[in-house]
C-alpha positions as CSV (number, residue, x, y, z in Angstrom):
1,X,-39.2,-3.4,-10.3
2,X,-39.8,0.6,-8.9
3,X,-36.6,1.3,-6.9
4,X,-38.4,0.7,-3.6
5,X,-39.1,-2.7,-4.8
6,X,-35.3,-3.3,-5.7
7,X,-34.5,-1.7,-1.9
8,X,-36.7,-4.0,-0.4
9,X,-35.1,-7.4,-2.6
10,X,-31.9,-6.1,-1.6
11,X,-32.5,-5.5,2.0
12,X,-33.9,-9.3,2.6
13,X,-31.5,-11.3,0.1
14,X,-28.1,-9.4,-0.4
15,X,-25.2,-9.7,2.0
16,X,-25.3,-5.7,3.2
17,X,-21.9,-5.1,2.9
18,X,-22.3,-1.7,1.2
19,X,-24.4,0.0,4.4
20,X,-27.7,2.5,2.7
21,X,-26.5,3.1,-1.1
22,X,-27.4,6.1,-3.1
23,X,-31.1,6.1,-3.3
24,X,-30.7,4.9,-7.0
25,X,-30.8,2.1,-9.6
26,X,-29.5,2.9,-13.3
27,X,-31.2,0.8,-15.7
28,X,-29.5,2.3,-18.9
29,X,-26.5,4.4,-20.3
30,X,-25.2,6.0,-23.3
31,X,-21.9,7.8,-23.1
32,X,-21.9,10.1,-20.4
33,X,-25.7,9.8,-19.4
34,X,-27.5,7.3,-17.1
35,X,-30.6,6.7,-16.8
36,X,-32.5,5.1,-13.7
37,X,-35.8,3.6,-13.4
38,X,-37.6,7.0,-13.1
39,X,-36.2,7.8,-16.4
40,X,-34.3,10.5,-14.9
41,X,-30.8,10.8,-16.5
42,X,-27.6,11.6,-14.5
43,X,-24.2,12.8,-16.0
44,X,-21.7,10.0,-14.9
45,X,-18.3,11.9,-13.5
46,X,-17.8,8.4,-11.3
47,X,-17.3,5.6,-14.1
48,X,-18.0,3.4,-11.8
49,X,-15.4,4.2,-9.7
50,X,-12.8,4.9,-13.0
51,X,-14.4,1.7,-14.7
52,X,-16.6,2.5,-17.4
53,X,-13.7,4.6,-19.9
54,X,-15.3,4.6,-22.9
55,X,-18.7,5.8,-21.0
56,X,-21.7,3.7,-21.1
57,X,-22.7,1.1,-24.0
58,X,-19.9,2.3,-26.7
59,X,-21.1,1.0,-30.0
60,X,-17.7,-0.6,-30.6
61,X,-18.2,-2.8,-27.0
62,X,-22.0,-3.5,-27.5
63,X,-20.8,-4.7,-31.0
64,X,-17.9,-6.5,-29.7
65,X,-19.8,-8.1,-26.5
66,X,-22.5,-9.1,-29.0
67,X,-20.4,-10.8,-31.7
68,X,-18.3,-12.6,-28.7
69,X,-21.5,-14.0,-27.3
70,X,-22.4,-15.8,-30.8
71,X,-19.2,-17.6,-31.0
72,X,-18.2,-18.4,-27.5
73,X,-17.8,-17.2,-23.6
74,X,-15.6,-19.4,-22.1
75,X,-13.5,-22.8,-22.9
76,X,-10.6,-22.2,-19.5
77,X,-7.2,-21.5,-20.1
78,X,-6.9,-24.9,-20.5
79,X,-6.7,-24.6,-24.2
80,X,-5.1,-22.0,-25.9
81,X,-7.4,-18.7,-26.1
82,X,-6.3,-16.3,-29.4
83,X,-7.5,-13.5,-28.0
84,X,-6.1,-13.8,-24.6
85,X,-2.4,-14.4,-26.8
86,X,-3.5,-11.0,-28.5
87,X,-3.9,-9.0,-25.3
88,X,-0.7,-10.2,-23.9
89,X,1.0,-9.4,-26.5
90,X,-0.8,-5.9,-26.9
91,X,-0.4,-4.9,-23.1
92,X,3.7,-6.1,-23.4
93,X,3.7,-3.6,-26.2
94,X,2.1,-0.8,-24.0
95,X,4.3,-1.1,-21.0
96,X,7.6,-1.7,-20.0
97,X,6.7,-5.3,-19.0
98,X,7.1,-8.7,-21.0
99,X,4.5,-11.1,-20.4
100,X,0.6,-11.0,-18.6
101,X,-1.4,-13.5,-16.6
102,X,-5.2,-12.4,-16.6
103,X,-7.2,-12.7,-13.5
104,X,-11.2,-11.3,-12.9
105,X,-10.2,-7.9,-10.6
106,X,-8.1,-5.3,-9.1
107,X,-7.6,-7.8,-5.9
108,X,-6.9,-11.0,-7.8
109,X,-4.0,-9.5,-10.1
110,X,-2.6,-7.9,-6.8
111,X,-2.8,-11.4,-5.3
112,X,-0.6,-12.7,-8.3
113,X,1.7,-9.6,-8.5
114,X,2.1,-10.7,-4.8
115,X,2.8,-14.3,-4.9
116,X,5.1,-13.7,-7.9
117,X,7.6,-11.7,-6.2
118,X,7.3,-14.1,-3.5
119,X,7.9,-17.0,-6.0
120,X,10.6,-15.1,-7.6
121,X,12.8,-14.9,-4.6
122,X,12.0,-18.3,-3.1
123,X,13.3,-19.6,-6.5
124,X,16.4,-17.4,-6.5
125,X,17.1,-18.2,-2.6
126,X,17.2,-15.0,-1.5
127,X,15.5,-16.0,1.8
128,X,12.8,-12.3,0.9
129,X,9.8,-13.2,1.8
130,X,8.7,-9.5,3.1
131,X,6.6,-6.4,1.2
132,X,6.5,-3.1,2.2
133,X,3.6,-1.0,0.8
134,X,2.1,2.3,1.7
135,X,-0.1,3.7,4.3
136,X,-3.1,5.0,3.3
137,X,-3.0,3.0,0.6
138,X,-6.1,0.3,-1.1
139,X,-4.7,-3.1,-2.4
140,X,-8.2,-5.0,-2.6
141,X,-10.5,-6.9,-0.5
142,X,-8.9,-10.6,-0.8
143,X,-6.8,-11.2,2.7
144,X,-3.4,-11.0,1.0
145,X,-4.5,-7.4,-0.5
146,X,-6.2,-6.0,2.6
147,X,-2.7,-6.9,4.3
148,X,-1.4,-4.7,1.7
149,X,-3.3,-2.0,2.3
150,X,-2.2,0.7,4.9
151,X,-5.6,1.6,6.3
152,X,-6.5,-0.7,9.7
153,X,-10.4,0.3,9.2
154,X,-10.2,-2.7,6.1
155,X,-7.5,-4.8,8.6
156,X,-8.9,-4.7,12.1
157,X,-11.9,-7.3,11.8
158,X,-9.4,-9.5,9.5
159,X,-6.8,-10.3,12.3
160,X,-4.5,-12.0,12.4
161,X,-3.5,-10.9,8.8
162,X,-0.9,-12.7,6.0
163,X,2.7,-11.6,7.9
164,X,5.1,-10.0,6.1
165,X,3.6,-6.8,5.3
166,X,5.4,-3.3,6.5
167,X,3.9,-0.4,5.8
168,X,5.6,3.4,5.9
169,X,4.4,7.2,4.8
170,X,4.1,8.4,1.8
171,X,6.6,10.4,0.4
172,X,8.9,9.9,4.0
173,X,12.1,8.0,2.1
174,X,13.6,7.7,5.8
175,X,10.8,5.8,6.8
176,X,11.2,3.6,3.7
177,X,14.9,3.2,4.4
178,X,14.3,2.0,7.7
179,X,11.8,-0.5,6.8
180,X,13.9,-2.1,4.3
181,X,15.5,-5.2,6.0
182,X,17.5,-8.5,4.6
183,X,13.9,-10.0,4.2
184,X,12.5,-7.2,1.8
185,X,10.9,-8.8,-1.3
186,X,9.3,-5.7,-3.0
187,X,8.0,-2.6,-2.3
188,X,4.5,-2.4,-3.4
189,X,2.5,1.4,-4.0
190,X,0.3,3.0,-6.6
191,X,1.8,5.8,-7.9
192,X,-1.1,7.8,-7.5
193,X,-2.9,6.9,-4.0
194,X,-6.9,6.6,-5.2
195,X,-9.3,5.7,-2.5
196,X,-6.9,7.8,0.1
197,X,-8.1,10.9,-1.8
198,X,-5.9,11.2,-5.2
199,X,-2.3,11.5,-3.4
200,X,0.8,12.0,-5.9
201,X,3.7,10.2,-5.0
202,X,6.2,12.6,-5.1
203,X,8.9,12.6,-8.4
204,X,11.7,12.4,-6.0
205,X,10.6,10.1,-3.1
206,X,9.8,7.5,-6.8
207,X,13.6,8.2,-8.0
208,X,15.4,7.0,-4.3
209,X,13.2,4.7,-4.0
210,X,13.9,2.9,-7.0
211,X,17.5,3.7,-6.4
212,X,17.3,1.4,-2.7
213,X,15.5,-1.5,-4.8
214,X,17.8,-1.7,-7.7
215,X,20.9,-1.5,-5.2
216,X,18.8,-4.7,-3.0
217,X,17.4,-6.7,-5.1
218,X,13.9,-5.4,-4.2
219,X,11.3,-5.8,-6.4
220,X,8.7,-3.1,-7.2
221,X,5.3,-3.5,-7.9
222,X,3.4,-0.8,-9.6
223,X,0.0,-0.9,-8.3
224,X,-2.3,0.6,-11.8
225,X,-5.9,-0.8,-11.2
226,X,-7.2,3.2,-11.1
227,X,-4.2,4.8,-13.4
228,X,-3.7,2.4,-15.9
229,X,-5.4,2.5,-19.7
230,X,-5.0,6.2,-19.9
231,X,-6.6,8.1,-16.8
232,X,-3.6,10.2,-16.1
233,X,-2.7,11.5,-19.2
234,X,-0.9,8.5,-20.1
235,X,-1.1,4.7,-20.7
236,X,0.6,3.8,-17.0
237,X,0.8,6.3,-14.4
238,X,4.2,5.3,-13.9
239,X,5.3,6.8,-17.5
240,X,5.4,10.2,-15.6
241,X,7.6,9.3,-13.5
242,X,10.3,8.3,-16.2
243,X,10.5,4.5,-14.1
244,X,10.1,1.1,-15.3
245,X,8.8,-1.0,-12.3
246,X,9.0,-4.9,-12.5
247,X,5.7,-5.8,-12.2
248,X,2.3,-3.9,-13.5
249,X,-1.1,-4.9,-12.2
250,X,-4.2,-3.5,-13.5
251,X,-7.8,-3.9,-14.3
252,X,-10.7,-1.3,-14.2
253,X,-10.5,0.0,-17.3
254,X,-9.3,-2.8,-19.1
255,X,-12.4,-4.2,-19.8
256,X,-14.5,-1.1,-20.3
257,X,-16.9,-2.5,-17.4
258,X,-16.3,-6.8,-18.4
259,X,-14.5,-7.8,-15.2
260,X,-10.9,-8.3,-16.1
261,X,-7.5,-7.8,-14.3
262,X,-3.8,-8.3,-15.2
263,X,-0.4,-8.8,-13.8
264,X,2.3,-7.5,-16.3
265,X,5.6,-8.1,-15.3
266,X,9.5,-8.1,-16.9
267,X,10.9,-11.1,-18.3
268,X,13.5,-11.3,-15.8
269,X,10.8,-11.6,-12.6
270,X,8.4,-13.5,-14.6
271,X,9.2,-16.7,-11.9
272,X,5.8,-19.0,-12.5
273,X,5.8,-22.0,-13.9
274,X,3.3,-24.7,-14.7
275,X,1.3,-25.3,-11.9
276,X,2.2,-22.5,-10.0
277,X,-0.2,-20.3,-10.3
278,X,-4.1,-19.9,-11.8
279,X,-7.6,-19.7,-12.1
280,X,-10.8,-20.8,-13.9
281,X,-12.2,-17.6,-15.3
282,X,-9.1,-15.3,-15.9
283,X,-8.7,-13.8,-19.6
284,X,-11.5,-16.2,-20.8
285,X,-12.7,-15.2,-24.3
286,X,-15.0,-12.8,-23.3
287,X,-13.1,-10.7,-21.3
288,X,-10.1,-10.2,-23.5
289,X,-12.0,-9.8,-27.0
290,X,-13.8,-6.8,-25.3
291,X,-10.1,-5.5,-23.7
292,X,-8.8,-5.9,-26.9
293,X,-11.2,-3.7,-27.9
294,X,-11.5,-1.1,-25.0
295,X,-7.6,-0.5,-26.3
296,X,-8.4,-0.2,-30.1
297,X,-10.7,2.2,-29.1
298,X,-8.8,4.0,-27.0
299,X,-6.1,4.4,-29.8
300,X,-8.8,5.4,-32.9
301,X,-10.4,8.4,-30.3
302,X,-7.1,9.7,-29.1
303,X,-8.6,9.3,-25.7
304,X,-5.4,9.0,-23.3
305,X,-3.9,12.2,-25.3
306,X,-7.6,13.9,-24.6
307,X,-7.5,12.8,-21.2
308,X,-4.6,14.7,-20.3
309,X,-5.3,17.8,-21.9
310,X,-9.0,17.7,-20.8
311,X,-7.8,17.1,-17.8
312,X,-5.6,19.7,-17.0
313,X,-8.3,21.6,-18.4
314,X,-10.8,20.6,-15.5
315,X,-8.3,20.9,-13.0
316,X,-7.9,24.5,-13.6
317,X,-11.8,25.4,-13.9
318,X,-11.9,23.6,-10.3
319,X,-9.1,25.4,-9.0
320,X,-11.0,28.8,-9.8
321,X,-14.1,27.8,-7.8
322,X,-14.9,29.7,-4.4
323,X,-14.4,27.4,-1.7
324,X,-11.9,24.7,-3.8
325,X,-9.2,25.0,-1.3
326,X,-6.8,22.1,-3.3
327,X,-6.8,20.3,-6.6
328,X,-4.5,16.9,-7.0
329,X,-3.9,14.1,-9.7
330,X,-2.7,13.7,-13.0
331,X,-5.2,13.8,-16.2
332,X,-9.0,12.7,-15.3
333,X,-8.0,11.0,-11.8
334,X,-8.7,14.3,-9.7
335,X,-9.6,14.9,-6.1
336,X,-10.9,18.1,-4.9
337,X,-10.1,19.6,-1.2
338,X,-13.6,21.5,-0.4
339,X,-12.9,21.5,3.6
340,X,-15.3,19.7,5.8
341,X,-18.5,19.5,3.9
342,X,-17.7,16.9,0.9
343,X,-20.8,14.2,0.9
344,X,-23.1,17.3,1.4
345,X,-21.6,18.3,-2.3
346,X,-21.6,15.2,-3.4
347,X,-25.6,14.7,-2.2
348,X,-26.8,17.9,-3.3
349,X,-24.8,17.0,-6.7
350,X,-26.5,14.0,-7.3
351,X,-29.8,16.2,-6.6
352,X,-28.9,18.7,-9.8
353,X,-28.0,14.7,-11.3
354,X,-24.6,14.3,-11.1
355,X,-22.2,11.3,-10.1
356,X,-18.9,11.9,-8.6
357,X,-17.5,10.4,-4.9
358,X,-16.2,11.5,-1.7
359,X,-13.1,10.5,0.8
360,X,-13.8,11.4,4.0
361,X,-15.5,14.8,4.8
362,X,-12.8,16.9,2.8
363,X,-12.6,15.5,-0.8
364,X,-14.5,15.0,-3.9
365,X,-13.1,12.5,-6.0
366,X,-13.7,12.8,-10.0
367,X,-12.9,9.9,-12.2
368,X,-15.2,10.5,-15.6
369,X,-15.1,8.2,-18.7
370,X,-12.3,9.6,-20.8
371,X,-14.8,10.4,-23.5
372,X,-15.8,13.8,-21.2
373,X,-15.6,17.0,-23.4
374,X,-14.8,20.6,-22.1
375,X,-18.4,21.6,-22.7
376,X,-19.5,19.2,-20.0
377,X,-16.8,19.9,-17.8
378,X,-17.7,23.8,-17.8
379,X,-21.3,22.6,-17.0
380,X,-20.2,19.9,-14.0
381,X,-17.6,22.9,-13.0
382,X,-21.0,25.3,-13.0
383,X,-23.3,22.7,-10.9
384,X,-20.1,22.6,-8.6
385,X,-20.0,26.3,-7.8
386,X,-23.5,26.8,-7.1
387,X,-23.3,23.4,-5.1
388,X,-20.8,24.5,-2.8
């Protein structure tokens, strides 16, 4: 089909939950090109929303999806799964953490980082049932996740939403002090605030944070859907922050762009028990083969190293452009202050074929495959200038 064909499909037959998308459908990719049905190819600074890290169609996941598909898909977690043993064990030895349930997204491992420091005190007795989170912040879709989310534009049409949730500033510790109660589970945040515009939490806020929770009993949850598997600079945002929270969750990147998500979480917390907790597609063979491999990857191309010196690289070309009023993040996880006329740069970007996003009227937001070099950079940094 021509694209108009696929906008007329879509308009008739598909749920229209994402309003009038770009006026675009990709048919192909190869690294940091993609190709739509015009044949016209686009340099990809997006990922898919910081999905796609080893850029489009790496030979190692084509190979890897291809081999997987000849010997089997999916069996349940009924049985034990090697592979999904392997990336356990591979993910324990790339965190802090001690053990990993696998679920299909960002939202479903949220869910389950959720319900296990829910679990985790209703086991102990503790009588904490409550979570207090972030505002501003972007948990998922699910209802438990949206309730987790500081922003009531995702909330409002959702009421009444699960209870329990509190959420306070960013970076306000007073705030956070006075939302901690007797009830408190966990405090719940991504250490870098994505779909808000690429907000920092700050080193200090982190360190008396973590000094409340340790003192209460409080469980933190490190929210690394966006961060994790090397976008900052390192493997977990939270490693630059010199913290070890209790529980990871992640996805995104994980599976290179094969829906996967994880909850990571210490030995100590790790509260489920048969029957406690599940589902039917989560770390099926599949998924975790290719995750396995997205990390082996990773490792022979030196691409979290890379990512933080490339990106501190970019960060300083954008900071030298005429009318870049801000630059924020940590490695290729970067948002760019540019006033009050962001989705014009974004559109007349994708015109000169580029793909980056936009929060709100005042930021770009840049989240390439880690594979980006410094020659492309200088030429999205170019594009940019004469764009804005």
């Amino acid at each position: 089909m021509d694209l108009q064909q696929i906008k007329d499909t879509d308009k008739k037959y598909f749920m229209n939950t994402f309003g009038e998308r770009t006026p675009v459908a990709f048919v192909s990719g190869k690294g940091m090109d993609i190709t739509d049905t015009k044949g016209e190819v686009y340099k990809d600074f997006f990922a898919g929303i910081a999905v796609t890290a080893l850029g489009h169609s790496h030979p190692n996941i084509v190979k890897t999806i291809k081999e997987q598909a000849e010997k089997l898909l999916h069996t349940s977690s009924l049985y034990y799964i090697e592979s999904q043993a392997c990336l356990a064990k591979e993910l324990a030895a790339r965190s802090c953490c001690d053990r990993a349930y696998f679920a299909n997204s960002g939202a479903e491992a949220n869910e389950g980082a959720i319900k296990l420091a829910k679990i985790y005190h209703y086991k102990k007795g503790t009588g904490r049932t409550d979570i207090i989170t972030l505002k501003k912040s972007f948990h998922g879709r699910t209802l438990a996740a949206v309730a987790a989310t500081g922003q009531e534009k995702y909330q409002k049409p959702y009421a009444p939403l699960t209870p329990g949730f509190t959420h306070v500033p960013i970076n306000d510790i007073e705030a956070f002090k006075n939302a901690v109660t007797d009830k408190t589970a966990a405090f719940m945040a991504e250490f870098i605030q994505g779909e808000s515009g690429v907000h920092p939490l700050d080193p200090d806020y982190i360190k008396a944070v973590f000094e409340i929770c340790r003192k209460n009993d409080i469980l933190i949850i490190d929210d690394e859907i966006q961060t994790g598997v090397g976008r900052t600079g390192k493997m977990f945002a939270y490693e630059h922050y010199g913290v070890e929270p209790d529980i990871i969750t992640m996805a995104k990147a994980l599976g290179g762009g094969v829906p996967i998500g994880a909850v990571l979480a210490k030995e100590a917390v790790c509260a489920f028990q048969p029957g406690d907790h599940g589902g039917t597609f989560g770390g099926n063979h599949l998924a975790t083969t290719v995750a396995l491999e997205v990390l082996k990857t990773i490792d022979e191309e030196n691409l979290i190293q890379k990512a933080g010196e490339n990106g501190k690289y970019f960060a300083e070309k954008l900071s030298k452009i005429a009318g870049v009023s801000g630059v924020r993040g940590k490695g290729l996880m970067i948002g760019v202050a540019v006033g009050k006329n962001a989705k014009d740069i974004v559109r007349k970007m994708f015109e000169k074929k580029y793909l980056l996003g936009a929060v709100g009227d005042d930021t770009l937001r840049i989240l390439p495959p880690l594979i980006v070099t410094k020659e492309e950079i200088d030429k999205f940094c170019e594009t940019l200038e004469e764009c804005i």
